[in-house]
C-alpha positions in Angstrom: 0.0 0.0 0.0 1.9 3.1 -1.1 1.3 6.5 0.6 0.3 9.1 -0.8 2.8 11.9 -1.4 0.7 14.6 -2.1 -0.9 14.6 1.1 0.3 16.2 4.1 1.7 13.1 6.3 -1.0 12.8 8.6 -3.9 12.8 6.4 -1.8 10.3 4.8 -1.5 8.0 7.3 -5.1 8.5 7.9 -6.0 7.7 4.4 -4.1 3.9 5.5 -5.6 3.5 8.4 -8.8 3.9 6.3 -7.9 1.3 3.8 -7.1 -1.2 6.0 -10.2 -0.7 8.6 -12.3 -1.7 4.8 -11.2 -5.0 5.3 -12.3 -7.5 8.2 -9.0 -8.2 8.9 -7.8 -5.1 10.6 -8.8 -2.7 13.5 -7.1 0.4 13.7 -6.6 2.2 16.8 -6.1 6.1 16.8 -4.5 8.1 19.2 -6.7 10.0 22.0 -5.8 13.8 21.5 -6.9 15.1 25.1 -9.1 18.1 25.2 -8.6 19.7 28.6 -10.6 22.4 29.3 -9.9 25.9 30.8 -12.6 25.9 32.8 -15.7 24.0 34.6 -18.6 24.7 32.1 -21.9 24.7 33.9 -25.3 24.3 32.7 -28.4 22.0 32.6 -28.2 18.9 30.7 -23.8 18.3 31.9 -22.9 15.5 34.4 -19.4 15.1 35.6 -17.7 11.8 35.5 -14.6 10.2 36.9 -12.0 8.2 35.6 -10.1 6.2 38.0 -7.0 4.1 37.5 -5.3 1.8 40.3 -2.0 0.2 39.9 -1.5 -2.2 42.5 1.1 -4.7 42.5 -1.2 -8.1 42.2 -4.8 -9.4 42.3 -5.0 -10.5 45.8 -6.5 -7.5 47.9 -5.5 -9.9 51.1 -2.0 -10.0 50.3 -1.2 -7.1 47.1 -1.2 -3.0 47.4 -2.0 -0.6 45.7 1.0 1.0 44.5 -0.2 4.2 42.2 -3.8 6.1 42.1 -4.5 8.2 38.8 -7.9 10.0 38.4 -9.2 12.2 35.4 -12.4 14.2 35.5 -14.7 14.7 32.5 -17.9 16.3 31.4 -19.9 15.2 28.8 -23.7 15.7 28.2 -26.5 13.9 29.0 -26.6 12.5 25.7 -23.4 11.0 26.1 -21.1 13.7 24.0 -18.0 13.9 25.8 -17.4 18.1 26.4 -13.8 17.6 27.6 -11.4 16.7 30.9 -10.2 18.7 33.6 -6.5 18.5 35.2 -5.7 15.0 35.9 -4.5 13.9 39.1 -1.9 10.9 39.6 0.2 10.2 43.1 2.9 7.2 43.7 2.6 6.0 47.4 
């Protein structure tokens, strides 16, 4: 599959990814460009949400600890549009 030359590289590489996702034999992941946002918009129809990571070092809450906490809060609208994130927050113990 040549690329395209006379497209700027990354709607070349887009223009790939395209080609391959036609065929049943690919799945193409993209990147996740965050969109954090300046500010807390308010207003009816928004709900905050929380992402929540735990790193912990094994499966066995008896015997394993948690080693690493990251959280990231969104808001998206009540029809499930996500708006944005707000400043992450991520501590080693």
């Amino acid at each position: 599959m040549p690329v395209d030359n006379s497209l700027p590289p990354d709607r070349a590489l887009e223009a790939l990814a395209d080609r391959l996702e036609v065929s049943e034999d690919y799945r193409v992941l993209r990147r996740l460009r965050p969109s954090v946002l300046g500010h807390k918009p308010e207003g009816r129809g928004l709900r905050n949400g929380l992402f929540v990571d735990l790193e912990t070092t094994g499966l066995d809450p008896r015997q394993d600890e948690i080693i690493e906490i990251g959280m990231v809060p969104f808001i998206y609208r009540i029809d499930g549009l996500l708006l944005g994130t707000l400043p992450a927050f991520s501590r080693l113990r």
